[in-house]
C-alpha positions as CSV (number, residue, x, y, z in Angstrom):
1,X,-40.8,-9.4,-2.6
2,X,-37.7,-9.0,-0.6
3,X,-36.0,-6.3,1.5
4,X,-32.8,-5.0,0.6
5,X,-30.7,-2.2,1.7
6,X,-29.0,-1.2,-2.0
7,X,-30.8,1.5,-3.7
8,X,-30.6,0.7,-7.5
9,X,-28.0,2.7,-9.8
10,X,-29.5,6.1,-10.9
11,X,-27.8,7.2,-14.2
12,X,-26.5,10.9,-13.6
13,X,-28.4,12.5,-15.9
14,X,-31.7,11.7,-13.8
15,X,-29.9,13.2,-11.2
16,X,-29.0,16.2,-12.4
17,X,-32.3,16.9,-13.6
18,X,-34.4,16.0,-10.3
19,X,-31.9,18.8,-8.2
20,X,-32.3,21.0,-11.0
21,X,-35.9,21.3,-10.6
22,X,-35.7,21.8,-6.9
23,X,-36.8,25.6,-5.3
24,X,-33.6,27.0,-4.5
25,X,-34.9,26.7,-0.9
26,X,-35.4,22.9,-1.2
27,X,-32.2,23.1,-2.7
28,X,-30.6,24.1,0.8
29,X,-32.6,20.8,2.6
30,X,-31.5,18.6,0.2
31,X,-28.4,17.4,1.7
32,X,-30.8,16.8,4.8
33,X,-33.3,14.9,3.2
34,X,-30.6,12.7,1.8
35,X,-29.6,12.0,5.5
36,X,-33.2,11.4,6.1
37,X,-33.7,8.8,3.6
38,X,-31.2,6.6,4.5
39,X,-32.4,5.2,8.0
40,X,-35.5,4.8,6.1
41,X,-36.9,0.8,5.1
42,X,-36.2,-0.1,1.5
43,X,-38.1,-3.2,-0.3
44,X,-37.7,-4.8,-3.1
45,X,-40.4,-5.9,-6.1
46,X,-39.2,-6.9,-9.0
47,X,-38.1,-3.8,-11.2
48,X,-39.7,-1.5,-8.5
49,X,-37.3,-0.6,-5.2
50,X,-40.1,1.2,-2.8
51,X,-38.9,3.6,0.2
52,X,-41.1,3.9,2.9
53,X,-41.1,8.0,3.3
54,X,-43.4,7.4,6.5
55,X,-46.5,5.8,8.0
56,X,-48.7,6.8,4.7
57,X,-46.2,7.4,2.3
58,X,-44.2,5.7,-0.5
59,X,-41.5,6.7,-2.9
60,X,-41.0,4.5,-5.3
61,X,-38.2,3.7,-8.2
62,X,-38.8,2.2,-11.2
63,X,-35.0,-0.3,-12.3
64,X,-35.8,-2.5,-15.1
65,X,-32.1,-4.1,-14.6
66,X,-31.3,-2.1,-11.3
67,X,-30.9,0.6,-13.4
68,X,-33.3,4.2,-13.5
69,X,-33.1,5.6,-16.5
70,X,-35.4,8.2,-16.9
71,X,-36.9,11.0,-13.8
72,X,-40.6,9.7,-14.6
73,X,-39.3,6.4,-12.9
74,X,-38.8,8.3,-9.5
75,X,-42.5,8.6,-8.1
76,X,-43.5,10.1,-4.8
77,X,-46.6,9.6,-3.2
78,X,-46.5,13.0,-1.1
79,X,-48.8,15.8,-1.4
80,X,-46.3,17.7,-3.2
81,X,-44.9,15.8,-5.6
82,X,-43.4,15.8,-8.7
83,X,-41.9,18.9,-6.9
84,X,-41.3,17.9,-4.0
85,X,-37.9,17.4,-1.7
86,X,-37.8,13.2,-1.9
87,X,-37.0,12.2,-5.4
88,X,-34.4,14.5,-5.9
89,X,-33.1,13.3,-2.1
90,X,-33.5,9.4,-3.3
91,X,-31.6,10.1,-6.5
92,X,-28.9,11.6,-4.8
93,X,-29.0,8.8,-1.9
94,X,-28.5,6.1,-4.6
95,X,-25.2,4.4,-6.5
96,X,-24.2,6.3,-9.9
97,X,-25.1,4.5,-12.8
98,X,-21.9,4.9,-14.5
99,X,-23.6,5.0,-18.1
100,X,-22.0,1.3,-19.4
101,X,-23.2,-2.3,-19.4
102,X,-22.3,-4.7,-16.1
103,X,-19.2,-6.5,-16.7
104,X,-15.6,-6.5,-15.7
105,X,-13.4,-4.1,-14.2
106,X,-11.2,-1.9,-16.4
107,X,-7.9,-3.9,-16.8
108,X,-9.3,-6.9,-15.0
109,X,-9.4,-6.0,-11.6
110,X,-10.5,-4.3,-8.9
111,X,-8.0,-0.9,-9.0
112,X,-8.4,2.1,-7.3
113,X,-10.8,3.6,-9.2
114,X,-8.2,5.2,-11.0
115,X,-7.4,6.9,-14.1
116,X,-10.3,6.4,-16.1
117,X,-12.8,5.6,-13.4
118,X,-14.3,2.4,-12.7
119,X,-15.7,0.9,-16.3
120,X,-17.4,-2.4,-15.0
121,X,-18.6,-4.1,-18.7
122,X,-18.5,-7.7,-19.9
123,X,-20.6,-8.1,-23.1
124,X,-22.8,-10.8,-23.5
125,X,-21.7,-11.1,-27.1
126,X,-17.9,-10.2,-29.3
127,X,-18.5,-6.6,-30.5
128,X,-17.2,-6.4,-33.7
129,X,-13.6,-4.5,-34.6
130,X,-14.5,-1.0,-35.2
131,X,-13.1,-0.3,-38.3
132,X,-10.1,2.3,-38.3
133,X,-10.9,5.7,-38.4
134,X,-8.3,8.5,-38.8
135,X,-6.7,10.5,-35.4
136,X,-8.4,13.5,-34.8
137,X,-7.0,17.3,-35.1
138,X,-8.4,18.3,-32.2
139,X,-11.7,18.2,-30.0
140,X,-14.8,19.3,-31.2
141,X,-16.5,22.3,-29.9
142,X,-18.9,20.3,-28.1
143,X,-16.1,18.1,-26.9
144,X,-14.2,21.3,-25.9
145,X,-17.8,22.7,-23.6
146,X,-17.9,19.6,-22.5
147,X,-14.1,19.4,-21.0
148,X,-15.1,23.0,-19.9
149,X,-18.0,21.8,-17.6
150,X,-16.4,19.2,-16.4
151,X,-13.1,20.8,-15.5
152,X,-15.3,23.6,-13.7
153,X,-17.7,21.2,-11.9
154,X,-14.7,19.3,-10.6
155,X,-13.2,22.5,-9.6
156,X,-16.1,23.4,-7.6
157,X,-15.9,19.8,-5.7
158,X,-11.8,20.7,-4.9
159,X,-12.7,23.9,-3.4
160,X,-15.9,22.9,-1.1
161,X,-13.8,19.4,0.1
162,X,-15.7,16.8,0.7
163,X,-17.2,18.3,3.4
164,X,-18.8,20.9,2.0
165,X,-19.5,19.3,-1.4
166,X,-23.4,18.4,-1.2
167,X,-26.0,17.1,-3.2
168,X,-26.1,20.1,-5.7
169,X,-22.7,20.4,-6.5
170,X,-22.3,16.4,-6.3
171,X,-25.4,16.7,-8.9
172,X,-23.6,19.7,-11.1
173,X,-20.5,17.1,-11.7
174,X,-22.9,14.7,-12.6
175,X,-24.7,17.0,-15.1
176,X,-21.1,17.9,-16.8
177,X,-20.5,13.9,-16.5
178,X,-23.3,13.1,-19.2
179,X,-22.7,16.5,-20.8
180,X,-19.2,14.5,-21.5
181,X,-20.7,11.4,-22.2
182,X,-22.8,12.9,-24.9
183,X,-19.9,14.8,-26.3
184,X,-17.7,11.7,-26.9
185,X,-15.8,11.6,-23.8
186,X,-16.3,8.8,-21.6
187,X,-13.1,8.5,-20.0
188,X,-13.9,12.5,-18.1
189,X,-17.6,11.4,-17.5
190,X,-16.5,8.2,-16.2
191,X,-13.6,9.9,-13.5
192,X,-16.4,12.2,-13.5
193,X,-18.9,10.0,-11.5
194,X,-16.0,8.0,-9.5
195,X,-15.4,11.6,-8.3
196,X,-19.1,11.7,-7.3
197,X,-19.3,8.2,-5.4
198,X,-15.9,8.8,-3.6
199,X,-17.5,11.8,-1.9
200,X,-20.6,10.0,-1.5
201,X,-18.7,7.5,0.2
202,X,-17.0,10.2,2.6
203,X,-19.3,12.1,3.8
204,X,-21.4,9.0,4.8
205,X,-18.9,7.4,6.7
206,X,-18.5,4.3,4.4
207,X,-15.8,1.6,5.5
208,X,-14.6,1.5,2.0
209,X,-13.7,4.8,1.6
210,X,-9.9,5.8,0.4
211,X,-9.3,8.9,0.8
212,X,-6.2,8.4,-1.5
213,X,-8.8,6.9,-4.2
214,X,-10.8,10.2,-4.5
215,X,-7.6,11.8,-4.7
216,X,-6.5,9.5,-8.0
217,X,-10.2,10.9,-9.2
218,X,-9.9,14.3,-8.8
219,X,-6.3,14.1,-10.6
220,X,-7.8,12.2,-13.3
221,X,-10.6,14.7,-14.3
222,X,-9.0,17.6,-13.8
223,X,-6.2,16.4,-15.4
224,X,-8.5,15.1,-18.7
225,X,-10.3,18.0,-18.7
226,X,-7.4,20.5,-18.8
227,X,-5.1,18.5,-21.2
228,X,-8.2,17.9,-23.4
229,X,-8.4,21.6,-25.1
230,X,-4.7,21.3,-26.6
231,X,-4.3,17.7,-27.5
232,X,-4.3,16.3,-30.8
233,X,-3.9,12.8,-32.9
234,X,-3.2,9.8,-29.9
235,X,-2.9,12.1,-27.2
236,X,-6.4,13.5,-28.0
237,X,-7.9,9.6,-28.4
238,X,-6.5,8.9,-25.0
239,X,-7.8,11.5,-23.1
240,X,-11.4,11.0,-25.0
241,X,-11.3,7.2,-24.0
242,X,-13.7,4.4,-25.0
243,X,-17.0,3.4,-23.6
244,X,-16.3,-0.4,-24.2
245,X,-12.9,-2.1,-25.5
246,X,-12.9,-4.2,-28.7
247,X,-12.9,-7.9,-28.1
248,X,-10.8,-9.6,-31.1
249,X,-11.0,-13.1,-31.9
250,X,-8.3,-15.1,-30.9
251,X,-8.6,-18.9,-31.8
252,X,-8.2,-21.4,-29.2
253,X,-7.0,-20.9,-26.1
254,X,-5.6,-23.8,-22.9
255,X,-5.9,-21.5,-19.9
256,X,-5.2,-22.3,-16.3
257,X,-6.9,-21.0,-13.3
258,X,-4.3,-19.3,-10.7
259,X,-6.7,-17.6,-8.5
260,X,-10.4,-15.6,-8.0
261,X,-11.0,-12.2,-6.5
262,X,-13.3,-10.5,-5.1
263,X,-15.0,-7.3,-6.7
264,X,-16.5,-4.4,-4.9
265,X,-16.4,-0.8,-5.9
266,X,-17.2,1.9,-4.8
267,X,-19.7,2.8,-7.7
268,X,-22.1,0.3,-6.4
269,X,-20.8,-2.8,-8.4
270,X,-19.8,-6.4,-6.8
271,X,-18.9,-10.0,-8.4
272,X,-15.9,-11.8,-8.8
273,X,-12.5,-11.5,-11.6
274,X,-10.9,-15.0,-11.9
275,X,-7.4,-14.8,-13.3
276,X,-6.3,-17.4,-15.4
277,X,-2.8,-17.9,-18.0
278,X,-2.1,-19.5,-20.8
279,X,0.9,-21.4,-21.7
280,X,3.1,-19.0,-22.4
281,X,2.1,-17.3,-19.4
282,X,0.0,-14.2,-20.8
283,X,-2.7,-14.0,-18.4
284,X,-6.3,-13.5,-18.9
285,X,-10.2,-13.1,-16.8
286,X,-13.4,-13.8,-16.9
287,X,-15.5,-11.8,-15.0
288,X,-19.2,-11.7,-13.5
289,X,-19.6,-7.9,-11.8
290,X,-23.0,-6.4,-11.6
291,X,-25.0,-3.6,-9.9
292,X,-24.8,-4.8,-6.2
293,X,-23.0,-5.0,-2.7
294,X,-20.9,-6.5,-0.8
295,X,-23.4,-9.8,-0.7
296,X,-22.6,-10.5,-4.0
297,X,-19.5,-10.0,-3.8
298,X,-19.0,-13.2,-1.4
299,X,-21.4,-15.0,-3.7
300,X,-20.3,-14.4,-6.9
301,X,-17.3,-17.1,-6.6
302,X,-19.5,-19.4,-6.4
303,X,-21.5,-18.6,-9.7
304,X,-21.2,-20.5,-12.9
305,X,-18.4,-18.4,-15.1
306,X,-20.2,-16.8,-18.0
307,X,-18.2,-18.2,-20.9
308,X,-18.9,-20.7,-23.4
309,X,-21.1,-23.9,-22.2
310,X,-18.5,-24.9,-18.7
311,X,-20.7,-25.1,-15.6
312,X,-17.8,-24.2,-13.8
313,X,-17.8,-21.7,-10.7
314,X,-15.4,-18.8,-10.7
315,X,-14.1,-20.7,-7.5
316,X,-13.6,-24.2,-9.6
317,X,-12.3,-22.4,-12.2
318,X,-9.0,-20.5,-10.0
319,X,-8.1,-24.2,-9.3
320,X,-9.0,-26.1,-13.0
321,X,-8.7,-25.4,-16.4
322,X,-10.6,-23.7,-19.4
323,X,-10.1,-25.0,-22.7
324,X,-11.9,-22.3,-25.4
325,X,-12.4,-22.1,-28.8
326,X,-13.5,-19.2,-30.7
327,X,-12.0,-17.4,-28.2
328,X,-12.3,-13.7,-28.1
329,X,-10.2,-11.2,-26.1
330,X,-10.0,-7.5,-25.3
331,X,-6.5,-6.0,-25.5
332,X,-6.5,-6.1,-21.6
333,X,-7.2,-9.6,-21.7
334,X,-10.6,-10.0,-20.4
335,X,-12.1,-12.9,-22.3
336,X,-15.9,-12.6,-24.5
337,X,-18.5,-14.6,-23.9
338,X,-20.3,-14.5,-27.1
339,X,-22.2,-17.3,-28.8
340,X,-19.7,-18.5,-31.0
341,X,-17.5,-18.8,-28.1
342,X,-17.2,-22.6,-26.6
343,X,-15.2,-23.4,-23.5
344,X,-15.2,-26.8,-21.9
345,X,-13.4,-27.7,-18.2
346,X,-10.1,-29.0,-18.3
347,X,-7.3,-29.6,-15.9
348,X,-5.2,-27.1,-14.1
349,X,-1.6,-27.0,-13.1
350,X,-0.2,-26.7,-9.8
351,X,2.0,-22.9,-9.0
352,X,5.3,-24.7,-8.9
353,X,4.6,-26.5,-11.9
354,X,4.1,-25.6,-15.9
355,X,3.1,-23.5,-17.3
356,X,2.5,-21.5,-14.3
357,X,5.5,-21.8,-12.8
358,X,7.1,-19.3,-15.4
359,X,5.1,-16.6,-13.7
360,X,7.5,-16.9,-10.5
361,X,10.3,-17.0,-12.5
362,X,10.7,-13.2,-14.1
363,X,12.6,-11.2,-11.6
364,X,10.7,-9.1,-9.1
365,X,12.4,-5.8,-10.5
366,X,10.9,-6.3,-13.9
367,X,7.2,-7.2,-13.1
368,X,7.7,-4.1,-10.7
369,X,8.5,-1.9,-13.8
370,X,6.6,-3.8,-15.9
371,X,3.4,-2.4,-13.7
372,X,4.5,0.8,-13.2
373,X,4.9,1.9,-17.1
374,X,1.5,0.9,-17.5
375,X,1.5,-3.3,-18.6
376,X,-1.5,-4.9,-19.2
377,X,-1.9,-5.8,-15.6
378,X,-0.3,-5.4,-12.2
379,X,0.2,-8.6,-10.9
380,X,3.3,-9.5,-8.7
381,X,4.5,-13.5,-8.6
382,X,6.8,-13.3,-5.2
383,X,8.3,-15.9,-3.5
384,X,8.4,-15.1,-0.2
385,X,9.3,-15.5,3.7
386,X,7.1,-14.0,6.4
387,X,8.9,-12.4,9.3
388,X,7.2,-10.0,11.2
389,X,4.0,-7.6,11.4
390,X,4.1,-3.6,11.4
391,X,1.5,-1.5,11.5
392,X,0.3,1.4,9.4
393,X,-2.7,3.6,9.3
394,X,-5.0,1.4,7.2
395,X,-4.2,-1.2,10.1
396,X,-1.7,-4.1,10.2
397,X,1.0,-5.4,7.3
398,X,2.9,-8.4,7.2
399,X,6.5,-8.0,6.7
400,X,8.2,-10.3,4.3
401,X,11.8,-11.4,3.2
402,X,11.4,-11.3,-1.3
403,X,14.8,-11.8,-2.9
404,X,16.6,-9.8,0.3
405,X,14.0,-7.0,0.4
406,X,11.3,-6.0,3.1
407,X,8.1,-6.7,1.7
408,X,5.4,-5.0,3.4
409,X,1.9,-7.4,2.8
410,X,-1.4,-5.3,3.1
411,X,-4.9,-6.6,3.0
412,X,-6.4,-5.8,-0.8
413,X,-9.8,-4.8,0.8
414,X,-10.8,-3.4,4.1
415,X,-14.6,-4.4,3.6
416,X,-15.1,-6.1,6.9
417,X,-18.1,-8.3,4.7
418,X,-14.7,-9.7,3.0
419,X,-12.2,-12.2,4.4
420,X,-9.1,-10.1,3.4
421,X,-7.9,-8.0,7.2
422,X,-8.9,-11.5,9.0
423,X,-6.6,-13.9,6.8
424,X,-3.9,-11.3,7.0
425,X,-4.1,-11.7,10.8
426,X,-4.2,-15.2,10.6
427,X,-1.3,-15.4,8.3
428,X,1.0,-13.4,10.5
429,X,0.8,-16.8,13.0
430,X,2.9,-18.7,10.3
431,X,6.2,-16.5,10.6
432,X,9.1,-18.1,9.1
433,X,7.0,-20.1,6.5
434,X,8.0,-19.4,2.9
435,X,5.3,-18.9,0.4
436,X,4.3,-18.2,-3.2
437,X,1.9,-15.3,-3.5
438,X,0.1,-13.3,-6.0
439,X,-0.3,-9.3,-5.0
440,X,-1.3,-6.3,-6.8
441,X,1.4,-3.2,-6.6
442,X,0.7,-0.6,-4.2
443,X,3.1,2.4,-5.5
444,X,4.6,4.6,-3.0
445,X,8.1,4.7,-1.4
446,X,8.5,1.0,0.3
447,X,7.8,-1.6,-1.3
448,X,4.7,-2.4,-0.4
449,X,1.9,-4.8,-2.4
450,X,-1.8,-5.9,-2.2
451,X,-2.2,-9.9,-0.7
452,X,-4.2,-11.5,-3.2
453,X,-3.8,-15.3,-3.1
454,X,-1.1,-17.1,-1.7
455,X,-0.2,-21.6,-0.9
456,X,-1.7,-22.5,2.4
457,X,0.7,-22.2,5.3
458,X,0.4,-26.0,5.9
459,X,-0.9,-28.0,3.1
460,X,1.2,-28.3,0.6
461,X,-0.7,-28.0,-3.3
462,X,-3.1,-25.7,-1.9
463,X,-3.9,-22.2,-2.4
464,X,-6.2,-19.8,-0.7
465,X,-8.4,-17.1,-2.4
466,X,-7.4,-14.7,0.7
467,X,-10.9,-12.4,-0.6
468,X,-13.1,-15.3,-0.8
469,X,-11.8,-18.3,1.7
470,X,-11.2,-18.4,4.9
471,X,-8.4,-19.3,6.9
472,X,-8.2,-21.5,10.3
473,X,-6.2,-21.0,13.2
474,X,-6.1,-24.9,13.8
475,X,-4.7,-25.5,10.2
476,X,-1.9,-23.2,10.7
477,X,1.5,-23.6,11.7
478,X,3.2,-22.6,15.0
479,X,5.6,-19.6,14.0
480,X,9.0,-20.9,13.4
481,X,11.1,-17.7,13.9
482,X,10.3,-15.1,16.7
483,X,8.7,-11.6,14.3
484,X,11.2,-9.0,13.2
485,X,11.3,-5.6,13.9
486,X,10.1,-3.2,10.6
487,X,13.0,-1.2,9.5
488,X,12.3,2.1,9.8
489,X,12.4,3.6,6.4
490,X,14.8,6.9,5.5
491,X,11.7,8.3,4.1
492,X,12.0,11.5,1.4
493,X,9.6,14.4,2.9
494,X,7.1,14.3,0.0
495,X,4.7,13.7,2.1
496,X,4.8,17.6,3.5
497,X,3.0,17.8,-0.1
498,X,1.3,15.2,-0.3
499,X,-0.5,16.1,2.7
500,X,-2.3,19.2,1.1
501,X,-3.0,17.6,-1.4
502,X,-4.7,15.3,0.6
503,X,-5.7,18.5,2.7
504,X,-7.3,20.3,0.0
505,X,-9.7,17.1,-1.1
506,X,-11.0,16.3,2.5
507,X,-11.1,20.1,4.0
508,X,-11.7,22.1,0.8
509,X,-9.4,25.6,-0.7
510,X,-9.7,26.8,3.2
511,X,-8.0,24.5,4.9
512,X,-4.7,25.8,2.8
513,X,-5.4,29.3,3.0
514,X,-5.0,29.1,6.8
515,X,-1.9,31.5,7.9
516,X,1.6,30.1,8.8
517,X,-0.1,26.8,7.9
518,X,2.6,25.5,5.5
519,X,5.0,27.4,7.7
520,X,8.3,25.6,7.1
521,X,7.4,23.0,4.7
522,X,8.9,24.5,1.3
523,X,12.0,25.2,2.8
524,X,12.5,21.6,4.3
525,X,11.9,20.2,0.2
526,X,14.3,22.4,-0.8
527,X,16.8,21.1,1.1
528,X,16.0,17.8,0.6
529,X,16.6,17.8,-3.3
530,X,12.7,19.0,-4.1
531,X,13.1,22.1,-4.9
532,X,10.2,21.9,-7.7
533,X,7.6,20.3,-4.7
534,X,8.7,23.3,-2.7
535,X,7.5,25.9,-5.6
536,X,4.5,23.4,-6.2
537,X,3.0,23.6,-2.7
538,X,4.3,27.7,-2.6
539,X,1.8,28.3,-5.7
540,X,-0.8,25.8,-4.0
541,X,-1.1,28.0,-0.9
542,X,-0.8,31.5,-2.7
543,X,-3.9,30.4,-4.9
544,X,-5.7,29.2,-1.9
545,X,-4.7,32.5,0.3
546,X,-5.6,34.9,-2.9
547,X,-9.3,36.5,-2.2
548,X,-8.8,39.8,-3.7
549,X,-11.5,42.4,-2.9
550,X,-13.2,45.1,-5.3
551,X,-13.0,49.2,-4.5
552,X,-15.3,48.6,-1.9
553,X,-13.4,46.3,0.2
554,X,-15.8,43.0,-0.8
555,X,-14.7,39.8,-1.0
556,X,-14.0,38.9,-5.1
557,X,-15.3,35.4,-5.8
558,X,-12.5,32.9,-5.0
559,X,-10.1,31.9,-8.5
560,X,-11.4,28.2,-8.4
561,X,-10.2,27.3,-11.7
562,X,-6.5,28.6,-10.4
563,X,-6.7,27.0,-7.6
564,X,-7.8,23.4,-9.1
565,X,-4.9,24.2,-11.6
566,X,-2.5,24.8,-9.1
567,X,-3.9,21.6,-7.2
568,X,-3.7,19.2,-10.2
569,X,0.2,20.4,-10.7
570,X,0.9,19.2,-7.1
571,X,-1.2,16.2,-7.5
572,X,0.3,15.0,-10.8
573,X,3.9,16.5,-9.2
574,X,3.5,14.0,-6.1
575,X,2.3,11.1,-8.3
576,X,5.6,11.0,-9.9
577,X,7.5,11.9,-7.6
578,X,6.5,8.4,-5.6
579,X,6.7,6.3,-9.0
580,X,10.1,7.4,-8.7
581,X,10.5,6.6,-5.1
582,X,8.6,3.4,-5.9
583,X,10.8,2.2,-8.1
584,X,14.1,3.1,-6.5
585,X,12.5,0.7,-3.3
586,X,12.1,-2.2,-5.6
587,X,15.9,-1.9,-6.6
588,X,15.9,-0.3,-9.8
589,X,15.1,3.6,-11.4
590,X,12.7,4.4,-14.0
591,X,15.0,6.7,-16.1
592,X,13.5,10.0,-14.8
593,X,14.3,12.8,-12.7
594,X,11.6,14.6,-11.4
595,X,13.5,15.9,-8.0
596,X,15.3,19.0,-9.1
597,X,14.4,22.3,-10.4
C-alpha cells in the first residue's frame, strides 16, 4: 500500500454518466465538491485508489491499469450513495482517460497538445497494415450527430471561459467526446478531452497550464467539428483521424542515440521519448509514457527502453546505439516493440561526427520550413552562440547568435519537478560559448525555439539532456563576452486579435461584449496591412455584443454556435497569420498572403 497524490485516469464516458445522474441541485455543488476533494488524503492498493471523504468515510476507485472503466468502479461509502455528490465529484477531480493504450506521444514528442490532442500509445506488439479501404463520400449520419455534439459542447466551453466552465459542461464535452469516439472520430474526441484537461488545468491553478495550449484545443475541435459536415475523400479521413498509427515493417535498422526528453502532459501522462537517427539521418523514438506524474517523468530516463531484448535505459540509449532487426515503424517514426522485433546495444556517434553530423548541416531556413508545412517532426539542429538573456512573460530566454540571427532560447517545460527553467539559468553564465543544440520550433513572429539538449558548456563530447540532467555552476565557464541587449522587435499588431482570442477562452463571450472594449483596435489592423484581422475581430465582437430580446423585452438565449464560429475564424485567421510572420523571422516566406483583404 502506498500513498499517492494522482487520481487514476477516468475514461469520459464514466464521467459523463456519474454528472448525468446528479439532482440538478447536486448539480450546482458539484464544482464545490470537486474543490473539496482535492485537499483530501489519497492511498493507493493495488488496482483500488481510496479517498478518505472523512473520519468514517471512504470512496473508493476501482483502476485495473490506472484506468476506471466502468461507473460501478466508483463506490462511495456515504449514507447516500450511489446517488450521492462524491463519485460524480471524484470523476470529475481525476485525469481524462483519453480512450487509447499508453504509449508515445503523437509525432514523437511532447507538443502542445495540439491539433489532434494528445494520443499517448506505444503497442506492445506490430499491428498489422490495415488493408486499404476506399475514401469515403461523406460522414455518416452518426458521424455527422456526433460532429454536431461536439461542435455544440465545445461551444458552450468558449462561451462560459474557463472560468465559468464547471464540472457539468466539462462533463457534457466529455459525453460528445465518446459520442465521437463511438461514431468513428477520434481525432474530435481526442481534441475533445485535451479541451477538457486544459480547463481542468486552469481553473485549478496548475503550473503547467498554457493558456495558448487550450487555445490550439478549442481551434482544433471546433475547427473538426465544423469542417466535418462538408468534407469528403482525404479531407474527410483527416478530420476523422486514427485511434492508433500503423507500424510497417522495416528491416534492419543502425540507429544512434542524439538525446532523451522528458514527457509530461497535461492529460495525466509522464515517461520519457528518446530520439535517435539513422544513417541517413531520418530520425526515429522509442518511447515509455504511461498514466502518471511528474515523478515518472524524472524516472522514466532511467528505465530499460521497451524494444527488442537491449537492457539499455532511455538515458544510455541518447548517448549509445540501437542496432534492430525486424524493425517496425509508424509513419511518424516511432519504433514497435513487438516480439519479432530484436534490438541489441551498439555504439553511438559523437554530434560533430557521422552520421549525425548531417543533421547540423541542412540550413536553418529549411528545417524551419520543413516544420512548419507539417514534416514528420519539428526538430531544429542549430549551431549557436549565446549572447545575452531577455525576458518574456513565461520568464527568462537566452538570446543567441544562429547564422547572423537573434535566437531567442526558451525552457521546453515550466514544471518546476523538471530541470528545464534551472539549466536555462545556468546556461546563461556561459555567454560567448558556441554550442550545438537541438530545439523544438516555437512559431510566432521572432524566431524563437524550445532548448532541448545541447554540448556541455565546458566539456567537450558531452551533451546534456537539459529535461532530465542537471547542470553545475562549478562546471561552467566564466562568461567570455559581457550579455547583449534584445533587439526590440518591429512587431505586426496581431496581437490586438490575438488577445481576444485569448480573451474569449480565459473570460468567456462577456469579456468581448464589453462596450468600447475593442475601441480602436480594427482600425489600427487596417492600417497596418490587416485589413481581414480587422473585419475578423469586428464580427468577433458583434457576435459577442448580439443578445437580441423577444416582444417582451427578454433576453433571447445568446447565438453560441455564431459566436464559436466567429471565434474559430479569428483563431484559425491569427494562426496563420503568425506562420507567416514566423517564417518571414527565420529569413524566408511560405508562399502565402494572408494580410490583405
Amino acid at each position: 500500500m502506498s500513498t499517492s497524490p494522482q487520481l487514476p485516469a477516468v475514461v469520459p464516458a464514466v464521467t459523463a454518466e456519474l454528472v448525468e445522474a446528479l439532482s440538478p441541485r447536486l448539480r450546482k455543488r458539484l464544482d464545490a465538491g470537486v474543490a473539496k476533494l482535492a485537499g483530501r488524503p489519497v492511498v493507493r492498493d493495488g488496482d483500488t485508489v481510496r479517498i478518505a471523504i472523512d473520519d468514517d468515510t471512504d470512496l473508493e476507485l476501482h483502476a485495473p491499469g490506472s484506468v476506471v472503466t466502468s461507473a460501478d468502479a466508483v463506490r462511495c461509502g456515504c449514507l447516500l450513495a450511489p446517488d450521492c455528490l462524491h463519485r460524480a465529484a471524484a470523476a470529475s477531480a481525476a485525469p481524462v482517460a483519453d480512450g487509447v493504450p499508453a504509449g508515445a506521444v503523437e509525432d514523437g514528442g511532447p507538443q502542445t497538445p495540439a491539433a489532434a490532442g494528445e494520443s499517448p500509445r506505444q503497442p506492445s506488439s506490430p499491428e498489422p497494415e490495415p488493408a486499404p479501404e476506399p475514401e469515403p463520400e461523406g460522414p455518416s449520419p452518426q458521424q455527422l450527430g456526433a460532429a454536431r455534439a461536439v461542435f455544440e459542447a465545445a461551444a458552450a466551453v468558449l462561451e462560459a471561459g474557463t472560468d465559468g466552465a464547471g464540472a457539468v459542461l466539462q462533463a457534457e464535452l466529455l459525453r460528445a467526446a465518446h459520442t465521437a469516439r463511438l461514431a468513428g472520430l477520434p481525432r474530435a474526441a481526442s481534441a475533445a478531452v485535451t479541451v477538457v484537461t486544459g480547463v481542468r488545468a486552469a481553473r485549478s491553478a496548475d503550473p503547467a497550464y498554457r493558456l495558448p495550449d487550450l487555445v490550439e484545443a478549442l481551434r482544433t475541435v471546433l475547427g473538426v467539428a465544423h469542417r466535418l459536415p462538408g468534407a469528403a475523400g482525404a479531407e474527410l479521413a483527416e478530420l476523422r483521424g486514427t485511434v492508433r498509427q500503423p507500424y510497417t515493417p522495416d528491416g534492419s535498422l543502425r540507429l544512434y542515440g542524439l538525446f532523451s526528453e522528458p514527457v509530461l502532459t497535461a492529460t495525466g501522462y509522464a515517461g520519457a521519448v528518446t530520439w535517435t537517427a539513422d544513417t541517413e539521418g531520418r530520425l526515429y523514438t522509442v518511447s515509455d509514457v504511461a498514466p502518471g506524474g511528474a515523478g515518472r517523468a524524472t524516472g522514466a530516463a532511467d528505465r530499460t527502453v521497451r524494444i527488442g531484448d537491449t537492457a539499455l535505459t532511455h538515458r544510455e540509449l541518447s548517448r549509445a546505439g540501437l542496432a534492430v532487426s525486424g524493425a517496425t515503424v509508424s509513419p511518424t517514426g516511432r519504433l514497435g516493440a513487438g516480439a519479432g522485433v530484436r534490438a541489441v546495444r551498439a555504439s553511438g556517434a559523437d554530434w560533430r561526427g557521422e552520421p549525425l553530423e548531417r543533421l547540423w548541416a541542412v540550413p536553418v531556413a529549411e528545417q524551419v520550413r520543413r516544420a512548419l508545412d507539417g514534416g514528420p517532426h519539428d526538430l531544429l539542429f542549430l549551431d549557436v552562440t549565446l549572447v545575452g538573456t531577455v525576458r518574456e512573460a513565461a520568464g527568462d530566454c537566452l538570446l543567441a547568435d544562429c547564422e547572423g540571427l537573434t535566437l531567442r532560447l526558451a525552457a521546453a517545460h515550466d514544471d518546476p519537478a523538471l530541470p528545464h527553467r534551472e539549466n536555462l539559468r545556468l546556461l546563461a553564465a556561459a555567454l560567448g560559448t558556441r554550442l550545438r543544440v537541438i530545439a523544438r520550433l516555437a512559431p510566432g513572429p521572432l524566431p524563437r525555439a524550445l532548448l532541448l539538449a545541447a554540448e556541455h558548456p565546458s566539456r567537450p563530447g558531452v551533451r546534456v539532456d537539459l529535461g532530465l540532467d542537471r547542470l553545475q555552476r562549478a562546471d561552467l565557464p566564466a562568461p567570455a563576452v559581457p550579455p547583449a541587449a534584445a533587439p526590440v522587435p518591429d512587431e505586426a499588431p496581431l496581437h490586438l486579435l490575438r488577445r481576444r482570442v485569448h480573451q474569449a477562452v480565459s473570460g468567456g463571450r462577456r469579456v468581448l461584449a464589453f462596450p468600447g472594449g475593442a475601441a480602436g483596435d480594427p482600425a489600427r489592423l487596417r492600417r497596418n496591412g490587416f485589413a481581414t484581422g480587422a473585419a475578423v475581430l469586428d464580427e468577433l465582437h458583434a457576435t459577442a455584443a448580439d443578445r437580441t430580446r423577444d416582444a417582451f423585452g427578454r433576453l433571447l438565449p445568446a447565438g453560441t454556435p455564431r459566436f464559436a464560429r466567429a471565434w474559430l475564424a479569428a483563431a484559425c485567421y491569427t494562426g496563420g497569420v503568425e506562420r507567416e510572420l514566423c517564417a518571414t523571422a527565420w529569413g524566408f516566406r511560405s508562399g502565402s498572403d494572408l494580410h490583405g483583404s
